[in-house]
N, CA, C and O atoms as CSV, one atom per row, in Angstrom:
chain,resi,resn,atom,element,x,y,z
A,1,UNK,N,N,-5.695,-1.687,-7.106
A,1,UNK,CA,C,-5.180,-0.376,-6.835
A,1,UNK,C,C,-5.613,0.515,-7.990
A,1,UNK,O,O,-5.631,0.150,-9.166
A,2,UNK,N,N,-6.027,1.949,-7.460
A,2,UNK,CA,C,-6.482,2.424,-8.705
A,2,UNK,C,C,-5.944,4.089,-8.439
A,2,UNK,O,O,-6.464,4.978,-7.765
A,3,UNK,N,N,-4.772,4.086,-9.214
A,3,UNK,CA,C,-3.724,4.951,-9.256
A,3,UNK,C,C,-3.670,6.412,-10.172
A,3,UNK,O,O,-4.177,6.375,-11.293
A,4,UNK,N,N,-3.155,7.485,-9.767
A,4,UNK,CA,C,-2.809,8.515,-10.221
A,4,UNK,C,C,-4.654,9.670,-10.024
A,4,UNK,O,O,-5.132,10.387,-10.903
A,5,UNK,N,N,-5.214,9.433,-8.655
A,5,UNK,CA,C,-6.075,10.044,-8.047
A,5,UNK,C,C,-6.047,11.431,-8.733
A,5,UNK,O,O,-6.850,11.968,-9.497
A,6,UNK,N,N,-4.666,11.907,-8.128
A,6,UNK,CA,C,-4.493,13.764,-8.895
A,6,UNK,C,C,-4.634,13.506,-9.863
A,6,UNK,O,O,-4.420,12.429,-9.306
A,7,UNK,N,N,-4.806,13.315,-10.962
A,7,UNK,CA,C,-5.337,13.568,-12.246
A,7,UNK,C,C,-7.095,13.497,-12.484
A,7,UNK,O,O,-7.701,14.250,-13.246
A,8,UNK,N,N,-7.576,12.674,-11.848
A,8,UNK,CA,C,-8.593,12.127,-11.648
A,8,UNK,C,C,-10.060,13.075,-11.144
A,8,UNK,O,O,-11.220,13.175,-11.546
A,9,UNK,N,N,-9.168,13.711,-9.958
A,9,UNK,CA,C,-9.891,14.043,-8.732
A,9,UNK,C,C,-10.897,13.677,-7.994
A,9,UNK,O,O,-11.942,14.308,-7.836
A,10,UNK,N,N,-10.499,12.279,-7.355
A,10,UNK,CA,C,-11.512,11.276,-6.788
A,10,UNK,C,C,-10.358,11.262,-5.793
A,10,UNK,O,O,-9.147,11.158,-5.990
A,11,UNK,N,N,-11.149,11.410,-4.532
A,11,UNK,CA,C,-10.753,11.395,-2.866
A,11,UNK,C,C,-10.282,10.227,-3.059
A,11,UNK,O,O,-10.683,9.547,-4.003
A,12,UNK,N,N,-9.107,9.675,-1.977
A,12,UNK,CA,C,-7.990,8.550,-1.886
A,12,UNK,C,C,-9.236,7.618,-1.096
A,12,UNK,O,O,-9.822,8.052,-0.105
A,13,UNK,N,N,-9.496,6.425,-1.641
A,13,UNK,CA,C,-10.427,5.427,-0.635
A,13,UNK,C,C,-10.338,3.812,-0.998
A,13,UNK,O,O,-10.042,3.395,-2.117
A,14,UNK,N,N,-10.577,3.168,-0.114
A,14,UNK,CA,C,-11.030,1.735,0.200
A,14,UNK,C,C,-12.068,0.870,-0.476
A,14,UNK,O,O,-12.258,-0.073,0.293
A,15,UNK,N,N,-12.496,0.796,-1.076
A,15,UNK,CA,C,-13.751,0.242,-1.700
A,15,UNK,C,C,-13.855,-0.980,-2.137
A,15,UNK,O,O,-12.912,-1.759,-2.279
A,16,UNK,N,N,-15.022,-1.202,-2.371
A,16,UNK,CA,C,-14.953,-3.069,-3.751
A,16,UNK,C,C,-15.677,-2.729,-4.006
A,16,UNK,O,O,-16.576,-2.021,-3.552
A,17,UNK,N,N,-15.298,-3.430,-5.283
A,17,UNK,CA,C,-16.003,-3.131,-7.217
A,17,UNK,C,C,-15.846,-4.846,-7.257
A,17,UNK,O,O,-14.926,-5.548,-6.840
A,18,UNK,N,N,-17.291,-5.265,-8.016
A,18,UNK,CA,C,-17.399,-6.670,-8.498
A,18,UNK,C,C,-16.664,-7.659,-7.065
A,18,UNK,O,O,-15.747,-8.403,-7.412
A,19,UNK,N,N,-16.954,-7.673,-5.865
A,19,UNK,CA,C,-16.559,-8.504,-5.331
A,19,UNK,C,C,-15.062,-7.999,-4.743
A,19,UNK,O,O,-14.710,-8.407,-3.637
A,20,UNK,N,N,-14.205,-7.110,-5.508
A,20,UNK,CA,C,-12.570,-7.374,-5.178
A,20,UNK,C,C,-12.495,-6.035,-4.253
A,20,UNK,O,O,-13.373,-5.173,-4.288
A,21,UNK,N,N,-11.316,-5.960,-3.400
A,21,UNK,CA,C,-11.094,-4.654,-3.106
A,21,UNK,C,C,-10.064,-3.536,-3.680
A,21,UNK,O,O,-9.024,-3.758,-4.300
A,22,UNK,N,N,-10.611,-2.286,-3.320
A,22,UNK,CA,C,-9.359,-1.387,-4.631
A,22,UNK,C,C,-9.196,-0.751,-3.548
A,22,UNK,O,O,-9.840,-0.727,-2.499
A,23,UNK,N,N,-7.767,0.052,-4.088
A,23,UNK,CA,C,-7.518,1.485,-2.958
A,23,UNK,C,C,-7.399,2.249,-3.981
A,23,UNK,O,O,-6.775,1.860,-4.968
A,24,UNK,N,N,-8.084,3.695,-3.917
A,24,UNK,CA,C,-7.708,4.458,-4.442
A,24,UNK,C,C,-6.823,5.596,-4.330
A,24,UNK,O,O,-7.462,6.582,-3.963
A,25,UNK,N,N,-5.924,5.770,-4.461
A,25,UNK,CA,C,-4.885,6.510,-4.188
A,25,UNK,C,C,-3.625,8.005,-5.476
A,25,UNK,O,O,-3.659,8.830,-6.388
A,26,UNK,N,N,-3.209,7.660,-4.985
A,26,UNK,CA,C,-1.952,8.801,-5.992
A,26,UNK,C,C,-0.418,8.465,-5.369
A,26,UNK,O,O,-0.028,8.794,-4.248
A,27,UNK,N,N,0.451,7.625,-6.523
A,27,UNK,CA,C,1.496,7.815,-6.263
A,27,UNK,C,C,2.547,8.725,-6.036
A,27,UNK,O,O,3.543,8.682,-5.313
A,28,UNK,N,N,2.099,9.550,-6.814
A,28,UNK,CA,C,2.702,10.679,-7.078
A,28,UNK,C,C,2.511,11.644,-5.982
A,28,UNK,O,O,3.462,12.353,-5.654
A,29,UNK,N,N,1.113,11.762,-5.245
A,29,UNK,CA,C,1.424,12.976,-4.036
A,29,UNK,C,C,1.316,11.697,-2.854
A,29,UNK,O,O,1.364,12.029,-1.669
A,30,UNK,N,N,1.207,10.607,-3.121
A,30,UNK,CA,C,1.226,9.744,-1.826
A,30,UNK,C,C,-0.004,9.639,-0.877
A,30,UNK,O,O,-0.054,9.134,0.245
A,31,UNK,N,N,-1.225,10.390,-1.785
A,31,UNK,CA,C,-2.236,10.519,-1.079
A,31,UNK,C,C,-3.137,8.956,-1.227
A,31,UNK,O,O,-3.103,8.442,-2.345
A,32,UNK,N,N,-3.868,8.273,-0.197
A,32,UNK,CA,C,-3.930,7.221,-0.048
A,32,UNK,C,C,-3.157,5.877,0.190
A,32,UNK,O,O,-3.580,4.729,0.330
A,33,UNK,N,N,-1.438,6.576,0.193
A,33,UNK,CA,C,-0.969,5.685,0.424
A,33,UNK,C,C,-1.300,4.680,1.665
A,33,UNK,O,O,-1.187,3.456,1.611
A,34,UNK,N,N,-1.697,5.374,2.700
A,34,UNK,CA,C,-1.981,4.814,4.084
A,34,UNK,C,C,-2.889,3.825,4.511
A,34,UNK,O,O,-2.832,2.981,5.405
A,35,UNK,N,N,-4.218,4.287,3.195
A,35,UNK,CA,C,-5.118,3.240,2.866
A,35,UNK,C,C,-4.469,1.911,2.192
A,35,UNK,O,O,-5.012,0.821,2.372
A,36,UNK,N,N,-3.487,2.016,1.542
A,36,UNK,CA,C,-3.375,0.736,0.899
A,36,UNK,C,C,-2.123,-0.050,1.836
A,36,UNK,O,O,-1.843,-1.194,1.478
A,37,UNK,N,N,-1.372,0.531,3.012
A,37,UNK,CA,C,-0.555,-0.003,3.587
A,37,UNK,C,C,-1.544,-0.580,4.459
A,37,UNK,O,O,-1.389,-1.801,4.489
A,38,UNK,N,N,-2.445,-0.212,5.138
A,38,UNK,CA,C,-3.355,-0.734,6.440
A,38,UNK,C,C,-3.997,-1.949,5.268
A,38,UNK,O,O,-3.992,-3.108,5.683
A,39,UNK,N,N,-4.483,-1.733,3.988
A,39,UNK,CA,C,-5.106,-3.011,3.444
A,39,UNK,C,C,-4.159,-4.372,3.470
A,39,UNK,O,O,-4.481,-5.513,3.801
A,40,UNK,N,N,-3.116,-3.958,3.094
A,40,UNK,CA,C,-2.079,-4.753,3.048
A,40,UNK,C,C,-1.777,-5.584,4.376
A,40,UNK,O,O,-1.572,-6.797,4.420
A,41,UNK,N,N,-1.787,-4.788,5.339
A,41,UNK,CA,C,-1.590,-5.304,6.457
A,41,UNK,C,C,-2.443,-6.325,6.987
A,41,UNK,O,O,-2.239,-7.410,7.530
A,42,UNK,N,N,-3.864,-5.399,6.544
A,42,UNK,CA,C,-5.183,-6.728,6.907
A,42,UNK,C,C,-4.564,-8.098,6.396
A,42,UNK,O,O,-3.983,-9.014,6.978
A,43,UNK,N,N,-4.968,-7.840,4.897
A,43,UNK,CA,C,-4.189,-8.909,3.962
A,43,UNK,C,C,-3.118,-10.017,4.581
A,43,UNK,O,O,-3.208,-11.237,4.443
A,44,UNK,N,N,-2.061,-9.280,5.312
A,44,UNK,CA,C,-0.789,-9.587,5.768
A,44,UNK,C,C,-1.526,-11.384,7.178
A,44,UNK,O,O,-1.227,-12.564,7.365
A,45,UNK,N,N,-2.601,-10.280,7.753
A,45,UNK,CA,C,-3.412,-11.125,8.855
A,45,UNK,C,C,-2.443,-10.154,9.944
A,45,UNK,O,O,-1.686,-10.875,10.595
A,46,UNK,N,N,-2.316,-8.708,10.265
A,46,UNK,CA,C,-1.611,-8.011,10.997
A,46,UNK,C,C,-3.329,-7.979,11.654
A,46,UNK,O,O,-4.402,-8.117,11.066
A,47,UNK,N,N,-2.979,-7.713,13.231
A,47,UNK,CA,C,-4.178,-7.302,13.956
A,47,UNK,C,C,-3.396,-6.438,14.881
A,47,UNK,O,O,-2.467,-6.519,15.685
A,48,UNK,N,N,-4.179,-5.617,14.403
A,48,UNK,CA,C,-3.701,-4.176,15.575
A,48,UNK,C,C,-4.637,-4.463,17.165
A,48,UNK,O,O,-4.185,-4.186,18.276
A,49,UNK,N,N,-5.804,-4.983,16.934
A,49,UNK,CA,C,-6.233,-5.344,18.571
A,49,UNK,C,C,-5.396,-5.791,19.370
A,49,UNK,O,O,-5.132,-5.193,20.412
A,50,UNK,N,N,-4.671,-7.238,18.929
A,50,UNK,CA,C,-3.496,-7.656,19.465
A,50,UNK,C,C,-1.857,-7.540,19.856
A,50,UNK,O,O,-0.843,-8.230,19.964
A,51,UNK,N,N,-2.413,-5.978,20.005
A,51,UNK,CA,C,-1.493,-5.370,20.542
A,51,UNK,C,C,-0.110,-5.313,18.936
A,51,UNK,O,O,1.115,-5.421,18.877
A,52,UNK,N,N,-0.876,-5.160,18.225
A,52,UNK,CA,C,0.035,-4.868,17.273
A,52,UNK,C,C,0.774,-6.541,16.932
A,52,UNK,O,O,1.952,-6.678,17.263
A,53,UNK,N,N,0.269,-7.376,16.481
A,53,UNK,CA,C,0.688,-8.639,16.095
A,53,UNK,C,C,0.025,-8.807,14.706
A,53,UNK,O,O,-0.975,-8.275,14.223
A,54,UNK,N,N,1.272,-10.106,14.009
A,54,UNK,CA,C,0.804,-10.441,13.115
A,54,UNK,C,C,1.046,-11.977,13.542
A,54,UNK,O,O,1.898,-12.502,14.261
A,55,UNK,N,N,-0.338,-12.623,12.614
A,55,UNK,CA,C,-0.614,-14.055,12.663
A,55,UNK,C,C,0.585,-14.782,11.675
A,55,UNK,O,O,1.006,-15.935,11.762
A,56,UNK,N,N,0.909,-13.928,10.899
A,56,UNK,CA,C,1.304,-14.956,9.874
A,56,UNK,C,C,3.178,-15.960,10.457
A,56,UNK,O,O,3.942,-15.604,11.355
A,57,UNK,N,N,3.280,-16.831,9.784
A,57,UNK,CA,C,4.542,-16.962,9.875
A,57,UNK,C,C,6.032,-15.885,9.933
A,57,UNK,O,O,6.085,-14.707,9.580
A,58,UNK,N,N,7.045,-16.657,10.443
A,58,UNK,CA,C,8.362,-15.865,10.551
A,58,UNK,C,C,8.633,-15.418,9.241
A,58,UNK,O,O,8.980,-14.257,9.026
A,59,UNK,N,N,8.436,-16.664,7.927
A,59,UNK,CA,C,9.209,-16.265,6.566
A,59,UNK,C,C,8.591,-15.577,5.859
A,59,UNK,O,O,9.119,-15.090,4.859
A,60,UNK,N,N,6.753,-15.244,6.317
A,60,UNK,CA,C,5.947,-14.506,6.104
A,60,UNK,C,C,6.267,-12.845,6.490
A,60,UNK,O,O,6.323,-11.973,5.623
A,61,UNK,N,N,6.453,-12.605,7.885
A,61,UNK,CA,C,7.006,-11.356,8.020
A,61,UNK,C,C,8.011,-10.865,7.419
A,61,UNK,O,O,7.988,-9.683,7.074
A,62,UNK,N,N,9.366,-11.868,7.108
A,62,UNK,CA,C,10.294,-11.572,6.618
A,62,UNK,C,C,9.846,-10.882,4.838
A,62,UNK,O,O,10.023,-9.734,4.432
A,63,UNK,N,N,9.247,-12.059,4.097
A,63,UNK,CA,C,8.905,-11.464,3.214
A,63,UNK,C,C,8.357,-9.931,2.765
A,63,UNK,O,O,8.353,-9.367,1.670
A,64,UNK,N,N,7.902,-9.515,4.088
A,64,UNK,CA,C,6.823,-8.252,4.038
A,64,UNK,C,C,7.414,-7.799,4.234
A,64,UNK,O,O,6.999,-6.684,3.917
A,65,UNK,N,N,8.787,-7.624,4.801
A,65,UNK,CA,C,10.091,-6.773,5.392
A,65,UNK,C,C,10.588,-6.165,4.002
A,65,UNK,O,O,10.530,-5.003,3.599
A,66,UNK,N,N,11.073,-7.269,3.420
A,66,UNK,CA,C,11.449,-7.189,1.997
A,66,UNK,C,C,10.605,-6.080,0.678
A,66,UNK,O,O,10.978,-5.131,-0.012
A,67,UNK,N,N,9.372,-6.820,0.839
A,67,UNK,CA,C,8.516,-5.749,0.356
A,67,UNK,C,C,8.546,-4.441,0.129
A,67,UNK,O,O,8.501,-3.781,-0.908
A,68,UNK,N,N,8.691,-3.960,2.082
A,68,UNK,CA,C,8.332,-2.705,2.553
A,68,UNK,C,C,9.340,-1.644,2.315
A,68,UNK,O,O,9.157,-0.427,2.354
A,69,UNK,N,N,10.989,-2.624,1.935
A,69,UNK,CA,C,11.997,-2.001,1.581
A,69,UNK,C,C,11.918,-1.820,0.569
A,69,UNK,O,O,12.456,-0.799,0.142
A,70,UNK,N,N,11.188,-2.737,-0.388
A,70,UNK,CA,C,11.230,-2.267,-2.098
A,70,UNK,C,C,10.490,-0.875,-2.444
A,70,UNK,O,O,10.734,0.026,-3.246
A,71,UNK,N,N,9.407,-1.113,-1.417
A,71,UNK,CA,C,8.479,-0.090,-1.200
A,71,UNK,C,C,9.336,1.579,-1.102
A,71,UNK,O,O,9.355,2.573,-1.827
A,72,UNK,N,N,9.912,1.232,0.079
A,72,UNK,CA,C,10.386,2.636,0.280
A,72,UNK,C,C,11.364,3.016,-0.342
A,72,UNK,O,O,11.562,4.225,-0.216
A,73,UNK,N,N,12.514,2.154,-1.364
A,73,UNK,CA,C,13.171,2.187,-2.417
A,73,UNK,C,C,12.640,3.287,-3.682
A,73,UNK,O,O,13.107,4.322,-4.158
A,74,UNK,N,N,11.566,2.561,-3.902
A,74,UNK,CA,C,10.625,3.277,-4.891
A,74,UNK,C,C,10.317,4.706,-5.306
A,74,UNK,O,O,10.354,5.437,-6.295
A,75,UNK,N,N,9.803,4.712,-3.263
A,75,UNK,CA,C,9.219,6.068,-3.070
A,75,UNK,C,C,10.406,6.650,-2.871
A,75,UNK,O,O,10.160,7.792,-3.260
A,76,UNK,N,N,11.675,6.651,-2.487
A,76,UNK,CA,C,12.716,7.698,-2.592
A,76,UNK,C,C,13.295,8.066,-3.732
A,76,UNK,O,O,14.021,9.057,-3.802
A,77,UNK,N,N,12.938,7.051,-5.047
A,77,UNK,CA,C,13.093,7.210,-6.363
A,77,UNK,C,C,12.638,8.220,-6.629
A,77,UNK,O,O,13.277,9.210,-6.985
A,78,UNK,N,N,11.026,8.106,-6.454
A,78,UNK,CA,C,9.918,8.718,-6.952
A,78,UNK,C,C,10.482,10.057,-6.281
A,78,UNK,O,O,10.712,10.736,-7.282
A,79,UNK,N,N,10.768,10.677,-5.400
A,79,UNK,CA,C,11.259,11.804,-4.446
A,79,UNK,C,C,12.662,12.326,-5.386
A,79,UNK,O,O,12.959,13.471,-5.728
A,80,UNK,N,N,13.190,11.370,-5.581
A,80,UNK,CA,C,14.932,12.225,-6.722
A,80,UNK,C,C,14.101,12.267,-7.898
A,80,UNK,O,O,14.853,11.845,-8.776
A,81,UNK,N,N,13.166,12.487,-8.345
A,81,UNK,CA,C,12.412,11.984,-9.838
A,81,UNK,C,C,12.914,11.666,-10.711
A,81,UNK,O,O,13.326,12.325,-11.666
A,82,UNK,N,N,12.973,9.918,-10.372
A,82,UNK,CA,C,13.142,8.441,-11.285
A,82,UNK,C,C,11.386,8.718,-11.596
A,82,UNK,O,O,10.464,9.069,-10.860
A,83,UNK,N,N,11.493,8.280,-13.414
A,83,UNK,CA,C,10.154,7.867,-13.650
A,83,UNK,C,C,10.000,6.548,-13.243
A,83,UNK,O,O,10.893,5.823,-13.682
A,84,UNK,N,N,8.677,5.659,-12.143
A,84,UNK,CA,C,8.953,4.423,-12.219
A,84,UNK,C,C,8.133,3.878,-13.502
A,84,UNK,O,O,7.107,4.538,-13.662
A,85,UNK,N,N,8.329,2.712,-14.593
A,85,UNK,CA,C,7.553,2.067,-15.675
A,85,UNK,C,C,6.969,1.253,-14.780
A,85,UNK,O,O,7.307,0.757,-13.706
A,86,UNK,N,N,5.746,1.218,-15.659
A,86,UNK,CA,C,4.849,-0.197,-14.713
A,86,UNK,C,C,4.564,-1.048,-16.073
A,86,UNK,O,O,3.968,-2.124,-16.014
């Protein structure tokens, strides 16, 4: 992930560097977020052909459930402006 785009000014994108994949994005205006949720999802083994299914296991989805709540935890932080530390 390669974070804080607005400062930067490099368009929100998908790419690989050395083999790995990055998203480039901005936490802060949320731009690219969308790119890195659909990567994730690949990741996840989500296939949208299949009518919107994921391959993985039950404790697998569950986990990603979990995630997605920490996720949006975050971002409503980030919205009352909590600094998050990384």
């Amino acid at each position: 992930m390669l974070n804080k785009i607005d400062l930067t000014g490099h368009a929100p994108a998908r790419l690989e560097v050395d083999g790995l994949a990055h998203v480039r994005l901005s936490a802060l205006t949320g731009a690219g977020l969308e790119l890195l949720v659909e990567h994730i999802k690949t990741l996840a083994g989500f296939d949208a052909a299949a009518s919107g299914t994921y391959s993985a296991r039950r404790r697998h989805v569950a986990a990603l459930e979990r995630a997605a709540d920490h996720v949006a935890n975050a971002a409503a932080e980030l919205e009352r402006g909590m600094e998050l530390a990384a």
